[in-house]
C-alpha angles and dihedrals in degrees: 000000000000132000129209128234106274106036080054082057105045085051093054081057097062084056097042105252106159103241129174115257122252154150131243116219142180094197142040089240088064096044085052085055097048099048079053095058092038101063134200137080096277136070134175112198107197119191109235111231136139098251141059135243088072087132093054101041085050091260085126108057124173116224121197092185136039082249092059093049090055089044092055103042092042080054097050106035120080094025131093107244116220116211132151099277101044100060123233092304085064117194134286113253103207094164136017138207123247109191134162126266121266125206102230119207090173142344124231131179113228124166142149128217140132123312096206095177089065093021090242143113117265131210107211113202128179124174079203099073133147127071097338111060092111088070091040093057082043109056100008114038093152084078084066124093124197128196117180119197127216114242094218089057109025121213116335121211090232079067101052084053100052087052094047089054097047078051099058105243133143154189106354099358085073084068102046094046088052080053100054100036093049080053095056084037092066091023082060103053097033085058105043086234113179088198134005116185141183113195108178108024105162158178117263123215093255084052094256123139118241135171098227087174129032131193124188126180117187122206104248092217090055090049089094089070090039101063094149084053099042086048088062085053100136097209094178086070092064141096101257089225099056093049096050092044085054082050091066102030095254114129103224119177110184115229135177098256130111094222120084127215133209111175134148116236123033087240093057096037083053089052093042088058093044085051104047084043093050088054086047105265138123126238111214088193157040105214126173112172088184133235095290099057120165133191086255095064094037081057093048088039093065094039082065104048097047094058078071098101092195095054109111092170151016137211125193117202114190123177101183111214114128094354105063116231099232099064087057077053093060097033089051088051098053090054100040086054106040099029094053102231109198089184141100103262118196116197125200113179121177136166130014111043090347092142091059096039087060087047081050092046098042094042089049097084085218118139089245118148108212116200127201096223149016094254090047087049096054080050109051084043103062083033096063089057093061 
């Protein structure tokens, strides 16, 4: 789960991360306030959307007068801003983020997430940072410096400072990036937080450290520990499908493919979209009903991938171990039958009652195809939409 800007921000405060001020507002005539109350000649407004790249697709604009304020945030709210990372839908900017103008010296990346390769969390520095770390880490990822941290004894200041030297600083400015790391650090495991990031952090004219940006991503399966966190959730930033697939337990990821897939387990759905590749399909989702599939969520599962418009086929993959086929059967019966599918719809059904499932399946005087394997069901898949 992803946090905006400013919630990012108001949760660095609580650790002591030096942050610009600033106001959040939902009209122009807010932003015009804010800027009021803040004070000073310059403004940044800052579109308030899950996903990076706003600098770069016009969602940061700077404002010199309180005209320009009102300009800037009447321009951004109410739109759906398209950067890099959105897709071409882009995202809806509901508020944006007045904040006072900072003098930069210079601009660094800094961020700490999970290193899944050593099991360990990663510190991530680049004296290269600002809108264009994606190509750094692109074309020059020797400007990039990684520290991992052992879990058994956490983020040592000898690192911070091995990090703080790689990233140019110097005199005072050691102290205050230990401080700061040792802060995500903490941040970091207080909040579950799968990633915290601070592109820019940067050097102020007067030579202080400050996040001018802040990313946190929370890990979806701690957020029932993190009830202050999960209460500032914007569902209006994410996919539809994907929320309403996390309404019904069902872990749903979108993708670009015609041929819709329905599996339990996330192994076996990875091996169902190799294999429909592989036969020269393409899969338009990611879908994982669980191991305790009903009727009920096989129902909802197909609701939802149907609301697809660009699916032309599914395939439904079910290996029965602790889950029994024939109650996919049912459930894929009593989709097939009260949704309304119009589309060719392949069965594979192994393990517990499967024997049963496919007498479900065949009596049902549905137009469902059953396949015998995992390999004949990718083909006669791709095979229905010829």
């Amino acid at each position: 789960m992803n946090l905006h800007e400013y919630q990012s921000k108001q949760v660095f405060s609580e650790y002591g991360i030096p942050t610009p001020i600033g106001r959040i507002a939902a009209t122009p005539e807010e932003a015009v306030a804010a800027a009021a109350v803040l004070g000073g000649a310059i403004w940044v407004v800052k579109a308030q959307v899950h996903a990076g790249g706003r600098g770069l697709a016009g969602g940061v604009k700077i404002a010199r007068d309180i005209e320009a304020v009102r300009v800037a945030a009447q321009a951004m709210l109410g739109t759906r801003l398209v950067t890099k990372q959105t897709g071409p839908e882009g995202l809806p900017v509901d508020t944006v983020y007045v904040e006072a103008g900072s003098q930069i010296e210079r601009e660094i990346y800094l961020s700490l997430t999970l290193n899944r390769e050593k099991s360990q969390i990663a510190m991530i520095g680049s004296a290269a940072g600002g809108m264009d770390i994606e190509e750094v880490a692109a074309h020059s990822p020797e400007k990039i410096t990684t520290v991992n941290i052992h879990p058994a004894a956490g983020l040592q200041p000898y690192q911070c400072r091995y990090m703080a030297f790689a990233l140019g600083f110097k005199g005072s400015q050691i102290a205050q990036f230990q401080a700061i790391s040792l802060a995500l650090y903490q941040l970091l495991l207080d909040k579950d937080a799968a990633l915290v990031e601070v592109n820019p952090l940067i050097v102020t004219k007067e030579g202080n450290l400050l996040a001018l940006d802040a990313k946190i991503n929370i890990d979806p399966n701690a957020l029932y520990r993190q009830k202050a966190l999960a209460a500032m959730r914007d569902e209006a930033q994410e996919n539809p499908m994907e929320l309403s697939a996390s309404q019904h337990d069902l872990n749903y990821v979108s993708l670009d493919g015609d041929i819709a897939c329905m599996v339990n387990g996330a192994g076996l759905a990875m091996a169902t979209m190799d294999l429909i590749k592989l036969h020269g399909g393409s899969p338009a989702n990611f879908l994982d009903v669980g191991g305790g599939a009903t009727a009920e969520r096989v129902t909802a599962a197909f609701n939802l991938i149907l609301s697809n418009p660009n699916v032309r086929c599914i395939l439904v993959n079910i290996f029965g171990g602790i889950v029994r086929c024939d109650l996919i059967a049912e459930g894929v019966i009593l989709a097939v039958k009260n949704v309304g599918v119009k589309v060719p719809v392949i069965v594979r059904l192994e393990g517990t009652n499967a024997e049963k499932a496919r007498e479900m399946l065949a009596q049902s005087g549905l137009k469902v195809i059953a396949a015998t394997d995992l390999t004949d069901a990718a083909q006669k898949a791709v095979g229905a939409m010829r």
